[in-house]
N, C-alpha and C positions, 0 to 999 in steps of 0.2 A: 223911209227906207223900207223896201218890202220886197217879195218875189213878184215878179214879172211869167205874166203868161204863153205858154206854145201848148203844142197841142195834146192832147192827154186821153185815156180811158171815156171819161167823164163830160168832160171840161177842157178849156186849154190849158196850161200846166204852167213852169215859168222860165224867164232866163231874168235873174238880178239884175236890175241896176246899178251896177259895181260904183260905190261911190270913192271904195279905193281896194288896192291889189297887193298880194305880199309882194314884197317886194323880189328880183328875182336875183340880189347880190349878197340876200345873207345865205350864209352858210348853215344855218339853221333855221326850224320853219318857224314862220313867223304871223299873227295875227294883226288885222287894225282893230284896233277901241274904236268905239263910238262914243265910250263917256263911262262914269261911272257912279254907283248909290253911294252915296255916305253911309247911310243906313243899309246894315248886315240884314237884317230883317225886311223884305218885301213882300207888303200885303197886297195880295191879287184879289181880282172878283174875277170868275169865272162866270156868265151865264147859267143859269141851274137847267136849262131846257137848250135843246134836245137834252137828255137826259145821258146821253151814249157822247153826246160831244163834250159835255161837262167833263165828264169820267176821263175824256182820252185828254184833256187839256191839264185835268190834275194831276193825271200818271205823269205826262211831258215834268210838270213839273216837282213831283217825287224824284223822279229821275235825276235829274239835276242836282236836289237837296243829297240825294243818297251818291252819285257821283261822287261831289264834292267830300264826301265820309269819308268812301272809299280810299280816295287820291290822301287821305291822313296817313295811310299803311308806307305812302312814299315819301311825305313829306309831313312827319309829326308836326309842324309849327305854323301849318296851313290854317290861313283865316280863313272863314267859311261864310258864303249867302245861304241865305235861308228862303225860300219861298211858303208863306202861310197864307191859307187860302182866309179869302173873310167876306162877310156881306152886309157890314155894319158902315158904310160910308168912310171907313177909315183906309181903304185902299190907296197907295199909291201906285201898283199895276191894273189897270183896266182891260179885261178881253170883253170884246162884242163878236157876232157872228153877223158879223156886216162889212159891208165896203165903202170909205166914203167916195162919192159921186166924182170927184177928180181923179180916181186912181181904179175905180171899180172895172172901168171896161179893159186894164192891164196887170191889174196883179191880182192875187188870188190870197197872201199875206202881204200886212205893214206895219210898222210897229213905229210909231212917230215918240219925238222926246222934249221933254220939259226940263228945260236947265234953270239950275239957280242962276239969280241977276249978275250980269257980266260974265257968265262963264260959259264953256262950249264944252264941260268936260264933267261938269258935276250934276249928275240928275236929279230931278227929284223928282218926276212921277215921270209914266209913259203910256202911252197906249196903243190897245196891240188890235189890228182886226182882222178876221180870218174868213175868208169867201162864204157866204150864206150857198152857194151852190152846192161844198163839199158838208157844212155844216149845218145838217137840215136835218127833220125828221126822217125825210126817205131812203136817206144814206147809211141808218143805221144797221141794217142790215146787210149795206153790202161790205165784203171784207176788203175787196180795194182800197176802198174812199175809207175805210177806220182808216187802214194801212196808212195811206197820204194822208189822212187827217192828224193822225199822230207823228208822219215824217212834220209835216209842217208846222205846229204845235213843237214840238221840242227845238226847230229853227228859229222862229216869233219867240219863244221863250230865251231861250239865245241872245238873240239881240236886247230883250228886256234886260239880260244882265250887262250888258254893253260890247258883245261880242259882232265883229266885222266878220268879213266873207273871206273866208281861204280857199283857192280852187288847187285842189288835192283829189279831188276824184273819189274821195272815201270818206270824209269827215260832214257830221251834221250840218255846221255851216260854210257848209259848198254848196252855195245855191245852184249849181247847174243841172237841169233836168233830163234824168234819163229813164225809159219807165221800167227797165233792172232795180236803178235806187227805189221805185217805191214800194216794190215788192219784198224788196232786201231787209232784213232787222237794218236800221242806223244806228252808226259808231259817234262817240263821244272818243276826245283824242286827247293824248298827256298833255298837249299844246293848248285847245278848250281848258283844261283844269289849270292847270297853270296859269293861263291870263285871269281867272277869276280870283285864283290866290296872289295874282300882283296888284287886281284890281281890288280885291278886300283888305288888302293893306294899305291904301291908299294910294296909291298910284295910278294917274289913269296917262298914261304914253299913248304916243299916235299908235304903235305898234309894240306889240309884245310878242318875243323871242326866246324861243327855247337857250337852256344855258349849254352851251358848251355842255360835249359829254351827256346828253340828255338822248334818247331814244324818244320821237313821236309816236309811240302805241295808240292802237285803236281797239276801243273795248264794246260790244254790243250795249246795245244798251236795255236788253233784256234781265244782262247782270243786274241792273239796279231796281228791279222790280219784283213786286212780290210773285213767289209761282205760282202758276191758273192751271 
């Protein structure tokens, strides 16, 4: 499952592989799962070099951990992922800054999944790979390719926590490309928060749906980061 390429600044860019669609009958917006950790705690490795890609793929995932805080303020009895970075072989998330050779000449992210025995829903490790084109030394300096490196990076992270594609036009996992969104801060949505707290309680549904009475707010995701 990964992003799919068109044409871009840089590089070509992507359109999803929609493996599945919200549905267009609820009445509230709705995500697919792709699966979900048992384990609240997910240990990443991040590549330490580029040095500037490391950096942007650990913010993505600060982001996320602080997100999930945040969304406490609406729903005190929110179970929470945690992403903690490690480079002891104890990872169960893996990022490389590569493509493998079946997918490299069409997507530019992928994030493939490891299920326990018999199941299609309980993960236990995954891994995530992200275009060595955008993620290279020579891109450090340009501010675009950060820009797209960190849209991308917080969508690949995304799916690690078992997050599907909602096409909304606004939301980080909307995979459809447009080069407004790469320049734009990206939005995490009460919809994203909410499926992680149905998914960290245990529950992994094809789809998860906002409740009734619930507003899908979109919040930058500059909120959850330290100021620079």
């Amino acid at each position: 499952m990964g992003l799919l390429k068109a044409p871009s600044y840089v590089l070509p860019l992507f359109l999803l592989a929609l493996m599945a669609l919200t549905p267009v009958h609820a009445a509230q917006p709705s995500i697919p799962i792709n699966g979900r950790y048992s384990v609240l705690t997910i240990k990443i490795y991040i590549p330490t070099t580029p040095k500037w890609a490391h950096d942007v793929v650990l913010n993505a995932a600060i982001a996320w951990n602080k997100a999930q805080l945040w969304n406490l303020q609406n729903n005190p009895t929110a179970t929470l992922y945690n992403f903690v970075e490690t480079d002891d072989g104890t990872a169960t998330s893996i990022v490389s800054f590569s493509m493998p050779a079946a997918v490299a000449s069409i997507a530019v992210g992928w994030t493939t999944y490891k299920y326990a025995p018999g199941s299609r829903t309980s993960i236990v490790s995954t891994q995530t790979y992200l275009t060595p084109t955008v993620f290279n030394d020579a891109q450090g300096s340009n501010a675009t390719a950060r820009s797209y490196a960190f849209w991308l990076a917080l969508h690949e992270l995304g799916r690690i926590l078992g997050l599907g594609s909602i096409l909304d036009g606004k939301d980080i996992m909307e995979p459809r490309y447009t080069p407004e969104r790469i320049t734009q801060v990206p939005n995490l949505s009460t919809l994203d928060l909410y499926a992680l707290h149905v998914l960290a309680q245990g529950s992994a549904p094809t789809f998860v749906t906002l409740p009734d009475g619930v507003q899908d707010q979109f919040t930058p995701v500059t909120v959850f980061l330290p100021s620079t």
